[in-house]
N, C-alpha and C positions, 0 to 999 in steps of 0.2 A: 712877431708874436710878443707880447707883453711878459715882462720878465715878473712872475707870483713874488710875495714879498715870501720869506722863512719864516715857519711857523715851528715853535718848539711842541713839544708834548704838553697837553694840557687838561687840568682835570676838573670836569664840571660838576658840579654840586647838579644834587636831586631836580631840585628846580628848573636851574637852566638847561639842565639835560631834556627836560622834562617841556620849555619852552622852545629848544630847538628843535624838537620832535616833531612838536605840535606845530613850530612854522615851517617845516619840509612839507608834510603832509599835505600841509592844508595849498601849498604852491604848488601839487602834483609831482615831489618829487619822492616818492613813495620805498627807493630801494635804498637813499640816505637814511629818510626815519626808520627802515625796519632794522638798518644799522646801530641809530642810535641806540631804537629800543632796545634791541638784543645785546646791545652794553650796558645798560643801564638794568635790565634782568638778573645780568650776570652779579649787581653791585649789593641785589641782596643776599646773595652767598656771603657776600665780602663781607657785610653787616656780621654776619652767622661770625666769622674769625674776629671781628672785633670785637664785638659782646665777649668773646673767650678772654680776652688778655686783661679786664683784671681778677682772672680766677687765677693767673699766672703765681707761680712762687714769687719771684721778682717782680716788685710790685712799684720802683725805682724808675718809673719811666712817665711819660706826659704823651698821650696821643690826641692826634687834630682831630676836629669835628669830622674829618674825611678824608683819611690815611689810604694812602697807596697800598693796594693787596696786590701781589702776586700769587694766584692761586695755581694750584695745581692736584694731581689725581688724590696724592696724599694727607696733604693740607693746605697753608697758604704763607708766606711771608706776609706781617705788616708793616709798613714803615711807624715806625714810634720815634721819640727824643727820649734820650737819657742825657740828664745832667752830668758831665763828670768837669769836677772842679781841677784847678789849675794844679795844686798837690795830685791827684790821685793820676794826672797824667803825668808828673813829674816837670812841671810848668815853671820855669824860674819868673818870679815876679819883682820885677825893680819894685825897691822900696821908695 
């Protein structure tokens, strides 16, 4: 049996989610695309918790066109970037 290459976690954009779907389907593999789709249902909840964060106090941060949500019953974690510069981490920098 042929050894599968490793595939890490990956995260597809609207679109291609959205083209992989539509080539399942359309190739009869019917219980993939209702996979995908029901991932991709779920991504507009995830929208719902991004629209929230810059209503945030903390307003110090940069989010991706399409940040990783972990949701859950209560709310949801988003992945965001905060810059924090080499002082505020206590960063020694050769001069």
């Amino acid at each position: 049996m042929p050894t599968l290459p490793a595939f890490s976690p990956a995260l597809l954009f609207h679109k291609e989610a959205k083209a992989v779907h539509d080539a399942l389907a359309a190739s009869g593999h019917h219980a993939l695309a209702s996979m995908i789709a029901s991932k991709a249902r779920r991504s507009e909840t995830d929208r719902q918790f991004i629209a929230a964060l810059p209503r945030l106090d903390d307003s110090d941060f940069d989010v991706d066109d399409e940040p990783v949500v972990s949701a859950s019953e209560d709310g949801a974690y988003v992945m965001v970037w905060r810059w924090v510069a080499n002082e505020e981490a206590g960063v020694a920098v050769e001069a």
